[in-house]
Each structure stands twice: as structure tokens, then as C-alpha cells.
C-alpha positions in Angstrom: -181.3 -103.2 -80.5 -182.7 -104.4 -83.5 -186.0 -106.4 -83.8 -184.1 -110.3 -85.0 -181.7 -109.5 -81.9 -184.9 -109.0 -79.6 -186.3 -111.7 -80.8 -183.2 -113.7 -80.4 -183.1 -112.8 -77.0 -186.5 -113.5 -76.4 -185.7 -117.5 -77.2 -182.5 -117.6 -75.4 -184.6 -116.5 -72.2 -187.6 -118.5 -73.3 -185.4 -121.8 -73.6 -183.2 -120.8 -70.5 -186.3 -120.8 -67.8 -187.6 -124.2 -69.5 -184.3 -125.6 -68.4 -183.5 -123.9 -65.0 -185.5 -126.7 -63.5 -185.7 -126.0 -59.5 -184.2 -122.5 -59.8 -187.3 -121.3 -61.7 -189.7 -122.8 -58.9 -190.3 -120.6 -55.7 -191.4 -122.9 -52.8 -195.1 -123.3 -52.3 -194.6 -121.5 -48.8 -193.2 -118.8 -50.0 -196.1 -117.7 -53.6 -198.5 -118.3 -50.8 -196.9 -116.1 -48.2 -196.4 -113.2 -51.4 -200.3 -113.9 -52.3 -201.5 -113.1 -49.0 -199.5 -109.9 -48.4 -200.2 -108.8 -51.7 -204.0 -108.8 -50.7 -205.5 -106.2 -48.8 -207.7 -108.5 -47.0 -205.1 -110.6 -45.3 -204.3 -110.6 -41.5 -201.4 -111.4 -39.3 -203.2 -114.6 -38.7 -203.6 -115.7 -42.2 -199.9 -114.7 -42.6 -199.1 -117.1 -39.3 -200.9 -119.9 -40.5 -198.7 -120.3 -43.3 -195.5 -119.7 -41.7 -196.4 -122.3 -38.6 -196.7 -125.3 -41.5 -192.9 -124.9 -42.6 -190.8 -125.7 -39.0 -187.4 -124.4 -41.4 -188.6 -121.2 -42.6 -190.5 -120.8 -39.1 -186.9 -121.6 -37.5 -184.9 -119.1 -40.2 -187.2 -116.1 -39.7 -186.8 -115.9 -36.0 -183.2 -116.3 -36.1 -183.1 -113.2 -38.3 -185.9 -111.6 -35.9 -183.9 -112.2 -33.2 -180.6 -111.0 -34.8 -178.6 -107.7 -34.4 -180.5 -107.0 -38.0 -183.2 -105.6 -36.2 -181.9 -105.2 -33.0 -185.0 -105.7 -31.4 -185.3 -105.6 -27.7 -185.3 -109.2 -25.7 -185.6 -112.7 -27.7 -189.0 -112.9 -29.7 -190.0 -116.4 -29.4 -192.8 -117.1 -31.7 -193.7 -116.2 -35.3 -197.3 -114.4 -34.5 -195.1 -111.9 -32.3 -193.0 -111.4 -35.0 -195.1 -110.4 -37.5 -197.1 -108.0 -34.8 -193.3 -106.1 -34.3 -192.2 -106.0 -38.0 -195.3 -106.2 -40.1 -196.8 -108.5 -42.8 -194.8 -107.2 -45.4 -191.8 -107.1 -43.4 -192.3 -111.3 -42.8 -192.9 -111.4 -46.3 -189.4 -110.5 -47.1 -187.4 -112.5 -44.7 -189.5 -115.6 -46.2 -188.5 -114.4 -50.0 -184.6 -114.1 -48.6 -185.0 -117.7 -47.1 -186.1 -119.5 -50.0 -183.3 -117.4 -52.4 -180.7 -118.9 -50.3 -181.1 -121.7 -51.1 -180.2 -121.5 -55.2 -177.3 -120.1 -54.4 -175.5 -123.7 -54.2 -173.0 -125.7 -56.1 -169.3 -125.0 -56.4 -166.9 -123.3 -58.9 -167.8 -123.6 -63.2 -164.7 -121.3 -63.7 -161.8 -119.7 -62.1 -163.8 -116.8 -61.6 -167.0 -117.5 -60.9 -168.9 -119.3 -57.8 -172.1 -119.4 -56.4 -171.0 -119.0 -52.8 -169.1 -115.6 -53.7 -172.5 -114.9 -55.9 -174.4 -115.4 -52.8 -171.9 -113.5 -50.5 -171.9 -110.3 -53.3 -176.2 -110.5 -53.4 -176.2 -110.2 -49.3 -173.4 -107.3 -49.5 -175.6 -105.3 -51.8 -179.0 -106.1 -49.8 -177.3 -105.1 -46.7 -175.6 -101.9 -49.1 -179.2 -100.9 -50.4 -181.1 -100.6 -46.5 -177.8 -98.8 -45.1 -178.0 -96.4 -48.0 -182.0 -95.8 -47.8 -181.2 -96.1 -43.2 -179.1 -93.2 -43.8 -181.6 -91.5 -46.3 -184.4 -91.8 -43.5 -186.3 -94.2 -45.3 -187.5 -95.8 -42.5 -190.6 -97.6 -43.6 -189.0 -99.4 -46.8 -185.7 -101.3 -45.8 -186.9 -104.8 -45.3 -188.2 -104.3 -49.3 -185.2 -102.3 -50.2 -182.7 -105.2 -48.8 -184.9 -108.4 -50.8 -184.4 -105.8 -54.4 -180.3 -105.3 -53.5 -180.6 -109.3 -52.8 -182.4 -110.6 -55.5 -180.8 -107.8 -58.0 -178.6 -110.9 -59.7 -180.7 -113.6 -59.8 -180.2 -113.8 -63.1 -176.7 -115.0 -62.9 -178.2 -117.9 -61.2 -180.3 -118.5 -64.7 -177.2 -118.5 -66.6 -175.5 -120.7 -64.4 -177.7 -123.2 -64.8 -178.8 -122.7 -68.2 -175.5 -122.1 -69.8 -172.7 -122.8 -66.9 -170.0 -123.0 -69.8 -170.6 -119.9 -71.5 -171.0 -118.2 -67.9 -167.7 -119.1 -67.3 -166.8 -118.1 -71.0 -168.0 -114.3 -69.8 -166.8 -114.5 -66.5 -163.0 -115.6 -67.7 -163.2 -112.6 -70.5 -164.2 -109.9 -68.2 -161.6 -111.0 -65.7 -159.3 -110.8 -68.7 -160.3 -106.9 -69.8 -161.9 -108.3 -72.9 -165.4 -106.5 -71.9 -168.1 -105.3 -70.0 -169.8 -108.4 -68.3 -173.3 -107.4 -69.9 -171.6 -106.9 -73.3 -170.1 -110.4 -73.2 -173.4 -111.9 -71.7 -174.7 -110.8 -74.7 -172.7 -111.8 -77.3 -171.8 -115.1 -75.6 -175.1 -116.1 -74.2 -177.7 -114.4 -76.3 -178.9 -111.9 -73.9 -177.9 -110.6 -70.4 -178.3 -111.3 -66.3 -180.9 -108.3 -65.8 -182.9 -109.7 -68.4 -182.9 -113.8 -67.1 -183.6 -112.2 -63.7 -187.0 -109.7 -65.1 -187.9 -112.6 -67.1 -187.6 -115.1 -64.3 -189.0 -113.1 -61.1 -192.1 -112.4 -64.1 -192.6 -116.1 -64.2 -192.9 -115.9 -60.0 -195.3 -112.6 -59.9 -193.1 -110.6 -58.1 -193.6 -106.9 -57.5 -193.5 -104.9 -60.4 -191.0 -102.7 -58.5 -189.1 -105.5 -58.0 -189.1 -107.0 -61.3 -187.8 -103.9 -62.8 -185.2 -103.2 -60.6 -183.8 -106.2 -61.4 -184.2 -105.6 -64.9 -182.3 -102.3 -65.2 -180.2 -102.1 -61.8 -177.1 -101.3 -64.6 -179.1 -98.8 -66.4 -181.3 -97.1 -63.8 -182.4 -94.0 -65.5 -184.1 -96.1 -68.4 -187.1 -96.9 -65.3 -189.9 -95.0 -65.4 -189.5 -91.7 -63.1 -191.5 -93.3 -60.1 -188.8 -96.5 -59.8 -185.5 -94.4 -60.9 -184.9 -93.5 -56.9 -185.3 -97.5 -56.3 -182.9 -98.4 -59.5 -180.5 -95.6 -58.5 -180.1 -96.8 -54.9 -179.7 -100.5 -55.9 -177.3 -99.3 -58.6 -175.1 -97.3 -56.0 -175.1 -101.1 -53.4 -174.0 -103.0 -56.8 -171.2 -100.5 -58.2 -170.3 -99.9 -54.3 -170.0 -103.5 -53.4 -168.0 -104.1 -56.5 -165.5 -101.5 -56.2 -164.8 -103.4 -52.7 -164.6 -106.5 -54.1 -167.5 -108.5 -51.8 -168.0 -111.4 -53.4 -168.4 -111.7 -56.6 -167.4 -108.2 -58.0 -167.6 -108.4 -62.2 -171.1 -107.3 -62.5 -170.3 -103.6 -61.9 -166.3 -104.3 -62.1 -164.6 -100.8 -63.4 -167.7 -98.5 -62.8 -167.2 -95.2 -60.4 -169.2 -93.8 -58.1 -170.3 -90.2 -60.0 -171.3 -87.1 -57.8 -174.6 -87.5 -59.9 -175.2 -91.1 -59.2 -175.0 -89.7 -55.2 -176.7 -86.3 -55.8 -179.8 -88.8 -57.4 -179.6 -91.0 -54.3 -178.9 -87.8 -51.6 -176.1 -88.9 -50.1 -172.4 -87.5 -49.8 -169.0 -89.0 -50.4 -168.6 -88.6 -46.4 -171.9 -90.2 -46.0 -171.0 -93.2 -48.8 -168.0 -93.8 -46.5 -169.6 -94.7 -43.2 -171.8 -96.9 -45.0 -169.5 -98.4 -46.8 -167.5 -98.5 -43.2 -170.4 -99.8 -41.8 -171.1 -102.2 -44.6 -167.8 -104.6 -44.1 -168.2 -104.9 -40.5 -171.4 -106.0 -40.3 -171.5 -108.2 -43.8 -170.5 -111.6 -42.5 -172.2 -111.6 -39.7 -175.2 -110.9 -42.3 -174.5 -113.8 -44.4 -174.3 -115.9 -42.0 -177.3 -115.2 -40.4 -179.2 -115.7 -43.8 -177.2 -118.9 -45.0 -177.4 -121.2 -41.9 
């Protein structure tokens, strides 16, 4: 990519997030929930405090607590409890998926593109991403491994706003076998969905992990060695959710499932289909537990 088309790019995303308006915002709640998780001297109090001042996100974290999600045992009843069976960081992740539900609103901008079937395609791939790592026996990393496979699009939420004609421009192409969505995101738009969603989840000091997974979840082996495993799993949800056609399915639309993509991920084509078995019986009751 040349240095004009960079820099092209550059003002496309530049004038994009001035525009976005509430998309580009996080809730107070939530930066201050992220803050105090991300330092070291925080408590489950300080973390409860928070919480306790927003009665909806107090109300939408229990109701995932107390879900078949986590299968806990018997009905938690109170946030402090909560955050002593899951964690801190745990809480912090059920408070970033609240508060990205609700951007995924507003009806159809083309015959092949809609929010709600955006929304319903982000939880398939969150859910995707912690049965994947589950069956990997990454035990310790699944509430953080389900907010990267749901945030992994955001940037389609940038364009949507930013650019709804020319989104549906690249979403009625693709449809049409006239391109890969990112080629035509880039030629229509001025630059792609992973790079709205790095530039925008930059803007809210996310992770670093998470900001680049989002950035390259098409193009995994261009992280650095220490993320590829993240980018690769992510990358196997997307492709895996697309090939089943859960929600919106253009992103990855075409793309197989290689033997190396698995080998980098450890799993095996037996394995890939009890998740994905696994996957659609459990997705609605997933998205409805995170949209009402």
C-alpha cells in the first residue's frame, strides 16, 4: 500500500470517527469500569461501586450471571457476589458487551445489510471464539475471548454510520460476486471495517490485544507472534460463522476453513463440528440474553 493511499486512508478514518457521533462514545459507566480493572490497585468494591450507580447495566449483568452462559449454581442475586464468583475482569466484560449492544440499532440501508443481523453475526462469533478456546482448555480467558469475537466488527458500525450509502454500495457488490468485502470497502469507502474498528476502539483505550485483533481478525498472521493464537481463533469464529450464514455472513463470505488455520488453533475437523453443533443450539438463546 502506497504512502498517498495510507494517507488517504488515514482522512477517511479521521473524518469517519468525527462523524459517528454516539457510536464513537462509550458510556461513562463503562471507561470507568475498564479504568479500574485495568489498574492493579483496584478491588471488587471499587469495581461494585460503579456498577450499583447504573440500575440497567446492574440489571443486564445479572441476567447474564444468572444465565445458562455460566451455568452457575443457584440464582446470584447481587452484583458484589458476582464479581466475587467470576472476577473483576470477568464483570468488566459483560459491562463492555452491554454497552456494545446497544449501537447495534437501526433497520436495513440495503437489501443486504442490517444492523440486527450485524448484531446477531458479532454474538455468533463471540459465542464461536470461547467454544473454540472451551474446547482448547483455555479456561481462564473466555469471558475476554467472547468481548474480541464480539467487538471483532465494530467497524461496520463506523461505516454504517459514517457512509451508510456506500456500505450498502459494498454490501450489494459482494452479494453480487463483484469482490471481497474488504477489497470493495476499500475502493468504495476509502479504507476497510478492521481499520474503522482499530482506529475507533484506539479512540476508547481498549486493550491493545483487543485493538489488534480487531484490526487484523482477516489477516491474522500479520500480528505479532504473541497475538497470532488470539487473531487465529477469532479468525476461525468469523470464517466459521460465515460459512453458516449467522447473521450477517459477507465479512468472511467464500473463505474455507484450512487444516492450517485448525493445526494454528489445535483443534480437529471432528472437534470444529461439535462446536459448530454446539454453536447453533445455543446462539439464540445467547442473543437474546445480551439484547433484552
Amino acid at each position: 500500500m502506497g504512502v498517498d493511499v495510507v494517507s488517504e486512508s488515514k482522512a477517511v478514518i479521521t473524518r469517519a470517527l468525527s462523524a459517528v457521533g454516539d457510536i464513537a462514545t462509550l458510556p461513562e459507566v463503562t471507561v470507568k469500569i475498564i479504568e479500574t480493572v485495568e489498574d492493579a490497585r483496584s478491588t471488587a468494591r471499587d469495581l461494585h461501586e460503579i456498577i450499583k450507580r447504573d440500575p440497567a447495566l446492574s440489571a443486564k449483568v445479572l441476567k447474564v450471571v444468572n444465565s445458562a452462559f455460566y451455568g452457575l449454581p443457584g440464582q446470584i442475586a447481587g452484583i458484589d457476589r458476582a464479581i466475587v464468583l467470576l472476577g473483576l475482569s470477568a464483570v468488566k466484560n459483560l459491562a463492555i458487551a452491554a454497552s456494545i449492544a446497544r449501537m447495534f440499532k437501526g433497520g436495513k440501508i440495503s437489501e443486504h445489510f442490517d444492523a440486527k443481523e450485524l448484531w446477531r453475526h458479532s454474538v455468533a462469533v463471540g459465542l464461536a471464539s470461547r467454544l473454540i478456546a472451551k474446547n482448547s482448555g483455555e479456561v481462564a480467558n473466555l469471558d475476554e475471548l467472547f468481548v474480541a469475537g464480539l467487538i471483532h466488527d465494530l467497524g461496520i458500525l463506523v461505516e454504517r454510520q459514517a457512509f451508510p450509502e456506500k456500505l450498502g454500495e459494498v454490501c450489494d457488490q459482494c452479494a453480487a460476486g463483484d469482490g471481497a468485502l474488504l477489497e470493495l470497502e476499500t475502493r468504495i469507502i476509502g479504507a476497510d471495517h478492521q481499520q474503522f474498528g482499530e482506529a475507533l476502539t484506539t479512540k476508547w483505550r481498549f486493550p491493545r490485544h483487543l485493538r489488534a485483533v480487531i484490526g487484523f481478525h482477516h489477516h491474522p498472521q500479520d500480528l505479532s507472534p504473541e497475538l497470532q493464537r488470539l487473531g487465529n481463533l477469532i479468525h476461525l469464529a468469523d470464517v466459521l460463522c460465515c460459512n453458516e450464514k449467522l447473521g450477517f455472513s459477507l465479512t468472511a463470505a467464500g473463505e474455507e476453513i484450512t487444516e492450517e488455520l485448525l493445526e494454528a488453533v489445535g483443534l480437529t475437523v471432528e472437534e470444529l463440528t461439535g462446536i459448530r453443533d454446539q454453536l447453533l443450539d445455543e446462539l439464540d438463546d445467547a442473543v437474546s440474553m445480551l439484547t433484552g
